[in-house]
N, C-alpha and C positions, 0 to 999 in steps of 0.2 A: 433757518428754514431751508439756504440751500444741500448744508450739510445733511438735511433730515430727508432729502430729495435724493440724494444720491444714495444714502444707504439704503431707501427704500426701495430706487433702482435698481442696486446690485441681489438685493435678498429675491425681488421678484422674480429675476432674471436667472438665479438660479432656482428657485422652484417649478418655475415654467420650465427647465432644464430636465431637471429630476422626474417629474410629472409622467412624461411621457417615456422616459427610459422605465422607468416603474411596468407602467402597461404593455410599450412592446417586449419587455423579457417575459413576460407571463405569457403571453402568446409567441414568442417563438422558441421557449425553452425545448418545448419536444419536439420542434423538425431540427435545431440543434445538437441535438444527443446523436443522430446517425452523424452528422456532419464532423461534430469532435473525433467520434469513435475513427472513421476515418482520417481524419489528420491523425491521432495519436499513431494508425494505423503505420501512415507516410513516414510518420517520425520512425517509428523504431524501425520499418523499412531502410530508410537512411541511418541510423546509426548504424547497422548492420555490414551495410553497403558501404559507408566509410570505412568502419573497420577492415572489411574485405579489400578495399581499396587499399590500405597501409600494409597489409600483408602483402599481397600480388607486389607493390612498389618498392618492400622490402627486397621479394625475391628477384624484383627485376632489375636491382641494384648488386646484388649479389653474382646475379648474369653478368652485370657490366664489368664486375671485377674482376671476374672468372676470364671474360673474353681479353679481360687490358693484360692480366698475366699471362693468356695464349698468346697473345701478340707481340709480348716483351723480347727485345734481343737477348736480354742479358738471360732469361728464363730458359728459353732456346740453347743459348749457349753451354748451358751449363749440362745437356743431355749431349755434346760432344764435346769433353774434357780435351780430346786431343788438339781442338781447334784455339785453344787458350793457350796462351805463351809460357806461364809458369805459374806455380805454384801458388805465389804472391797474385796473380791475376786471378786465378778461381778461387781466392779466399776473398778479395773484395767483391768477385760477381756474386761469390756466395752471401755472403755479408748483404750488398747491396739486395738482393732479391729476398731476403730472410724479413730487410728492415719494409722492403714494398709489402710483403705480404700481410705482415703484423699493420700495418698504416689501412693498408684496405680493411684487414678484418675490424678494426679498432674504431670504424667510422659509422655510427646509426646508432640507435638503442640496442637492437637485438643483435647480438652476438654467435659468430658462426666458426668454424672451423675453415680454416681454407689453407690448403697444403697444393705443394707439385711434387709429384712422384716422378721418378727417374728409374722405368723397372730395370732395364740393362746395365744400367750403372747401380742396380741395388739399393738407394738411397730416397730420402724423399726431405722437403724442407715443409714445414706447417709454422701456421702461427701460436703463439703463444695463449694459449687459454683454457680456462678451468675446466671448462666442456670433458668430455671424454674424446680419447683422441679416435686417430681414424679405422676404421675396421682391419682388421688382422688382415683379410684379404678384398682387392676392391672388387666390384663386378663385373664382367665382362663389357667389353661395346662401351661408347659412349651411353647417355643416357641425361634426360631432365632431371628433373625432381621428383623423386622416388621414393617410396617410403618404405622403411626395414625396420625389424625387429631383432633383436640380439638378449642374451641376456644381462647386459649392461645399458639397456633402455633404448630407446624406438627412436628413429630419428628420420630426417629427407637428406637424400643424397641428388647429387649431381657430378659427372665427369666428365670432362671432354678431353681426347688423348690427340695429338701430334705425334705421328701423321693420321689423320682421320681414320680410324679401324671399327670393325663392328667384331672381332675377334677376339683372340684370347686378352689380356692386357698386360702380357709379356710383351705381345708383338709389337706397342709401342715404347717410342724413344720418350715420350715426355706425357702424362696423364695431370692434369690439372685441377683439383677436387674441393668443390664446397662440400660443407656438410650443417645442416640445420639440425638443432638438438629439440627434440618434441620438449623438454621443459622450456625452453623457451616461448614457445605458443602456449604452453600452458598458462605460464607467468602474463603474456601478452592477452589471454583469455580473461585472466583472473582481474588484470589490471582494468580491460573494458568493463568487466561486471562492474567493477569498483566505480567507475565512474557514473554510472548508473543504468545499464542494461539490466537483462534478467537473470539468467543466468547460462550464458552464451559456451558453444560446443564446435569442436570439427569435425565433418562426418562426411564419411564416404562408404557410400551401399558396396556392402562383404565384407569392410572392415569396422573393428572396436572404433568405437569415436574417443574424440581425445576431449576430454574432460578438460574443464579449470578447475583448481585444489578446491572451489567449496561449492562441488554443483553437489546436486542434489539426483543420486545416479539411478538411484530404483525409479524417481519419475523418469529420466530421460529415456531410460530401457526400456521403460512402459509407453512414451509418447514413438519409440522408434521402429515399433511394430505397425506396418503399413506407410516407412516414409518413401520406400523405393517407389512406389506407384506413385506417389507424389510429386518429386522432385527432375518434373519431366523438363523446368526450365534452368537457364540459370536465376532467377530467383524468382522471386513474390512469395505468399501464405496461403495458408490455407488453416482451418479450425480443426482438431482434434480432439480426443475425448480421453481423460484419463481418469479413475473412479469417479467421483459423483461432479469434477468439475473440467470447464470447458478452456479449453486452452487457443491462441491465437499463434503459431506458429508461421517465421519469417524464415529466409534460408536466403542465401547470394553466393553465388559460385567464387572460387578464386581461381582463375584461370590457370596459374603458375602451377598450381597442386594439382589443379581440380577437385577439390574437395569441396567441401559445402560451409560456411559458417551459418550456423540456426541457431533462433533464441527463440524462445516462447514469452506467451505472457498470458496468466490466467484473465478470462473474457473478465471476472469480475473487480480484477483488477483497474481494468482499463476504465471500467463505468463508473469504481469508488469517487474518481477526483468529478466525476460529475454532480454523482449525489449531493458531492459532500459542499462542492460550488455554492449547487442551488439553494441548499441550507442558510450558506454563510448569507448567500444574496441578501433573502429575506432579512435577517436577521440584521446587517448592516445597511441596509436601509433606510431603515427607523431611524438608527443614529445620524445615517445624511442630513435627514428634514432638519435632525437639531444641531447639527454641524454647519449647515448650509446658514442659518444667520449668526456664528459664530465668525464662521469666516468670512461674511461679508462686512463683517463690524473689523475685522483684522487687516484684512486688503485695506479698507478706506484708513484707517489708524498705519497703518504701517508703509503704505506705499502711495496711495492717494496725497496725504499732506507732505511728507517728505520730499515727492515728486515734485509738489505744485512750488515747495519752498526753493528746489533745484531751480524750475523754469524760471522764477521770481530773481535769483542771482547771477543765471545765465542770461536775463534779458539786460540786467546792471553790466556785466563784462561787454553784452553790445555797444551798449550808451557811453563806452570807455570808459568807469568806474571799475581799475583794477585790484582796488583797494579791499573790494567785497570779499570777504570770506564767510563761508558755512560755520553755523553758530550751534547750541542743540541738538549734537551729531545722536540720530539714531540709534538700537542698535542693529545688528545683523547686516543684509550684505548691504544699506543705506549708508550706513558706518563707511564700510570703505569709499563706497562713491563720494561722501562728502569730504573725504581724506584725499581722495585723487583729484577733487574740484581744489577745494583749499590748494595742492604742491601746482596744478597746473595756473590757478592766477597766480600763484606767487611765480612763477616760472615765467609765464607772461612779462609781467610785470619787471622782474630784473632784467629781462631779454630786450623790452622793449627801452630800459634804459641805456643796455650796453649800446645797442643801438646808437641809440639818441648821443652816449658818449660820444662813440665812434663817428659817426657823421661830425660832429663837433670836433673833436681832434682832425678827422680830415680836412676842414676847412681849413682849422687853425693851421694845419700842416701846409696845403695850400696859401694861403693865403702869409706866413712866414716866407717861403719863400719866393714867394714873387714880389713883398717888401724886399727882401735881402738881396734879392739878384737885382731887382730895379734900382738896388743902392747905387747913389750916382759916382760915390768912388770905385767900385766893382766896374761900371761903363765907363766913366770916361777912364778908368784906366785901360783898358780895352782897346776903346777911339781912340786915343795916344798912342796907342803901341801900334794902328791898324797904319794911324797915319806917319808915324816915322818910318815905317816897312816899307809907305811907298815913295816917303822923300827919299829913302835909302837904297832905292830901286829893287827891291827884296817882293816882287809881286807875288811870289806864291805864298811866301811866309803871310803877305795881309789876305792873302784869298784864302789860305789855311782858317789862318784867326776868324775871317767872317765866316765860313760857313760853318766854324764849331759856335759859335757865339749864336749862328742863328738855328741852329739844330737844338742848340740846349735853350733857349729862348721859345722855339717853337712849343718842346717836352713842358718846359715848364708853367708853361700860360695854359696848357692844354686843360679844361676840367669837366672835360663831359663825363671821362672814364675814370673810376676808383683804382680799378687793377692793372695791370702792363705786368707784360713779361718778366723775368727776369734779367734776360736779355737785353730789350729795351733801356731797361733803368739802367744796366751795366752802360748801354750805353752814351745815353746821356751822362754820366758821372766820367767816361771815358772825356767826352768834350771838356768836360769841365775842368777837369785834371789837367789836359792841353793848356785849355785859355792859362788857368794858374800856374801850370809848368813855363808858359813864355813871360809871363808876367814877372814870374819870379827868379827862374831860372836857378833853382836852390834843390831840384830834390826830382825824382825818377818816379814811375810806378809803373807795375806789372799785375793784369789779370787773370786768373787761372780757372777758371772754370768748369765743371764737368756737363755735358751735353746736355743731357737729361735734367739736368738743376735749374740752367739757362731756357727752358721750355715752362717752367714755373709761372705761377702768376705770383704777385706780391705786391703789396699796396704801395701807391708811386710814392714817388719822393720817399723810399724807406731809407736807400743807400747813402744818397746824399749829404744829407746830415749829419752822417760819421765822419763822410772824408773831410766836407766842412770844418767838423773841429778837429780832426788832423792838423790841415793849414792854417787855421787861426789861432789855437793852442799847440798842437805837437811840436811845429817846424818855429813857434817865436824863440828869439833868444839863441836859435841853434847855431853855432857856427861851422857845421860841420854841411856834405852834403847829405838831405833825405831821401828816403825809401818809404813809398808806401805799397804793401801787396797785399792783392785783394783773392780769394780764393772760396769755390764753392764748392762743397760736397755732399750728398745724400746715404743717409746713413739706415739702414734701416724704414721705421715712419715718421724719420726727419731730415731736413734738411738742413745744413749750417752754411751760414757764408761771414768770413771771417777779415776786418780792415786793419790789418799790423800795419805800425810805421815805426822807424828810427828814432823818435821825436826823443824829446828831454823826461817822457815820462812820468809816471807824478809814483809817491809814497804807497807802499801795502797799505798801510794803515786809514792816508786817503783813499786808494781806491775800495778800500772791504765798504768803506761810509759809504760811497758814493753807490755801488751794488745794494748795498741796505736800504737808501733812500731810491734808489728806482726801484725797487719793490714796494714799499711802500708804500699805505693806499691816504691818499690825498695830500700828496705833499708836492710843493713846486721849490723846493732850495733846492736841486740840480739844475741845470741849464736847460728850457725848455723843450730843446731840439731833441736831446738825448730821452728825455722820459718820455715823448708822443713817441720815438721810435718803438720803444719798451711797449708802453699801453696798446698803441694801434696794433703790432703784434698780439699781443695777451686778448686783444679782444678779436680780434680775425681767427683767432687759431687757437684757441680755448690754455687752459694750465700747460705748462712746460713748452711755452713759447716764449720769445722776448730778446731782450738784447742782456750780455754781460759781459763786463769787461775784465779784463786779468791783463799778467803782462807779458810782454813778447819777447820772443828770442831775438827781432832785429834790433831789442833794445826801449823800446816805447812802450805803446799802450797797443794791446789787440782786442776789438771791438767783437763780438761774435754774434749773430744774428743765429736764432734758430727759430721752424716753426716746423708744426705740422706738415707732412705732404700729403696733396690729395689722396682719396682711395678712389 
């Protein structure tokens, strides 16, 4: 009954929807039709106006290039040969201003001519291009953008000569020269038509307008009788009449030419997409009403249950049941949702046990060594050596010992904090080293650290542990004296720090085992100390973190820590 509620909710709710759009298009269809006619209006107004915009921004780009070669030294230089040291120097300034000019002309869509003439040196450099080259003779005086006709096709010109003359163009030392080739506009005419204007022209009152290749030229001829008395702005339209039909007529100046871009557009053109609108209106209409409980049977079936089954396993993950996953996967975009619910509690769930690992290992790590150091042969070997130092009158040697013994004693009892420095820990393992270097009096060690490494955090008691089995395994049995060194370094987005010592070493063959079993997943036949160093890593600091051992140049075993460094 509640399902028969809802659908009947949604079907109503879209026909009370539909209902009244029905009625208000019937009445505001025809104060609409002016309203279209004018945006359509706007529109092709701006398409116009854009296009006019990319031209003028062409030419005003072409200005730019034009002004950066009048301002060039090397360009300059090249109109007094005698101020160049040799031969070899006016071939590279040659050279160098050949490859600037081709670089400038070579940059936009439309493609220009752009040369520097040298009349008194007789020569001139241009850029390379299929264009037709530069006129036989250039025209006096500086000048903008001009437009000639020749019998090798119609084009805009522009020169500006060094030193500024309005004379003959002998008279100067350096004349700098675009040239715009009218097929270009053409092409760039023909291209806007393509994208869908009408069929768009360049026009300037007393001269021929430039065509695009597929206007349509008897009408333009015939719409261009009476445009001069028109085009008193730089743009807007106005209606024209060419045989039996009415035309809408748009123009925008291009400042750089002054010329005009215009397009037309037959009145009954503009009105067809209305007619043809209102038709379809009706007609698809009809098909709403029996669309409309189509789709409301579709929403409830496809996104109502789906949804509701979502909320129903998202309220299971609140209650901490990680275990839920999405069963009867939909199809369409449901499908993936329950594909992203399913990876995200599975992702949960492993996340929340690494976790749980980790804390667990941290204790366990904790709490080993404050078993181990509390060892009472570890202290009273200590309190033995504090108190023969002072029957031996040796006070600094027992005030050394105590305050290492109580500095690593402090680090170690400490367990508020997970992370320490690297630093830190280096330091702590430094005391440590002490106590068991007076202790034992059998072996050296040195720290090497890089600065940046030591500013690190890393989970406490990481280090410890290694030197540990250094001096309880390395250094047994040795007769010799030992060396352990300790060294950090950051490599890239990792860091390594590495515990070599002297010791007696063990076999390749032992250690590749021993490598294999800390990787390993749930095995404890290594020594505990050493696999929580491994795991707590791998779990802090995700794949290609951990400890491995190999062996060392000083002769032993070298331990190497690597993880992650922060980003």
């Amino acid at each position: 009954m509640n399902n028969f509620g809802i659908f009947a909710k949604v079907t109503s709710t879209l026909f009370v929807l539909l209902t009244p759009i029905l009625i208000l298009y019937a009445f505001s269809n025809r104060t609409s039709v002016d309203l279209l006619k004018d945006e359509i209006m706007k529109v092709k107004q701006n398409q116009i106006g854009t296009f006019a915009g990319q031209l003028d921004h062409t030419l005003l780009q072409l200005d730019t290039y034009q002004k950066m070669l009048y301002e060039s030294t090397d360009v300059r230089n090249l109109a007094y040969p005698d101020l160049l040291d040799d031969i070899l120097q006016k071939y590279r300034t040659v050279r160098t201003v050949s490859e600037e000019i081709n670089r400038l002309a070579g940059y936009g869509e439309w493609k220009a001519v752009i040369a520097v003439s040298y009349p008194k040196a007789g020569n001139a450099i241009r850029s390379n291009s299929s264009l037709n080259a530069l006129p036989a003779r250039l025209p006096d005086g500086d000048m903008t953008w001009q437009y000639f006709e020749d019998p090798d096709g119609a084009y805009f010109l522009e020169v500006l000569s060094y030193p500024r003359s309005s004379g003959a163009q002998d008279d100067s030392d350096m004349r700098v020269v675009v040239k715009m080739d009218v097929v270009e506009i053409k092409s760039a005419l023909s291209d806007f038509k393509t994208s869908g204007s009408g069929d768009p022209f360049l026009y300037q009152p007393g001269s021929a307008p430039i065509y695009n290749y597929s206007s349509d030229r008897e009408l333009i001829d015939e719409l261009l009788e009476g445009f001069q008395s028109e085009l008193s702005l730089d743009n807007g339209y106005f209606l024209s009449q060419a045989g039996r039909s009415s035309y809408q007529i748009h123009y925008q100046k291009v400042d750089s030419l002054g010329w005009y871009v215009v397009d037309y557009v037959p009145i009954s053109q503009i009105m067809a997409p209305i007619e043809r609108n209102r038709t379809m209106f009706y007609a698809i209409s009809s098909m709403m009403l029996f669309m409309a409980i189509f789709l409301a049977f579709v929403v409830y079936r496809n996104v109502q249950i789906p949804f509701r089954k979502l909320m129903q396993s998202m309220n299971l993950i609140e209650k901490g049941i990680y275990s839920i996953r999405m069963k009867d996967r939909p199809k369409g975009e449901f499908r993936y949702v329950y594909d992203r619910f399913n990876s995200m509690a599975s992702r949960i769930e492993a996340l929340i046990e690494d976790v749980f690992k980790e804390q667990l290992r941290s204790k366990e790590a904790t709490l080993k060594h404050l078993q181990s150091q509390i060892n009472p042969h570890f202290l009273y070997n200590t309190l033995a050596y504090i108190k023969s130092m002072i029957e031996l009158g040796e006070k600094e040697s027992a005030i050394a010992m105590t305050m290492s013994l109580s500095k690593y004693y402090r680090y170690t009892t400490k367990t508020g904090r997970k992370l320490a420095t690297l630093e830190e820990e280096l330091d702590m393992v430094s005391h440590y080293l002490q106590i068991n270097g007076s202790l034992m009096d059998g072996f050296e060690y040195e720290i090497e650290v890089e600065p940046i490494t030591l500013r690190m955090e890393v989970p406490r008691l990481i280090v410890q542990p290694i030197v540990e089995n250094v001096i309880v395994h390395g250094f047994k049995n040795q007769s010799g004296f030992g060396m352990i060194r300790i060294r950090g370094t950051t490599d890239g987005d990792h860091a390594r720090l590495t515990v070599e010592d002297s010791g007696v070493g063990m076999e390749p063959s032992v250690m590749e085992a021993m490598n294999h079993r800390l990787r390993a997943a749930n095995t404890e036949e290594i020594e505990s100390g050493m696999k929580n160093v491994h795991q707590r890593l791998k779990l802090l600091y995700g794949e290609g973190s951990g400890l491995t051992l190999r062996e060392s140049p000083l002769g032993g075993v070298c331990a190497e820590l690597i993880w992650k460094c922060p980003e």
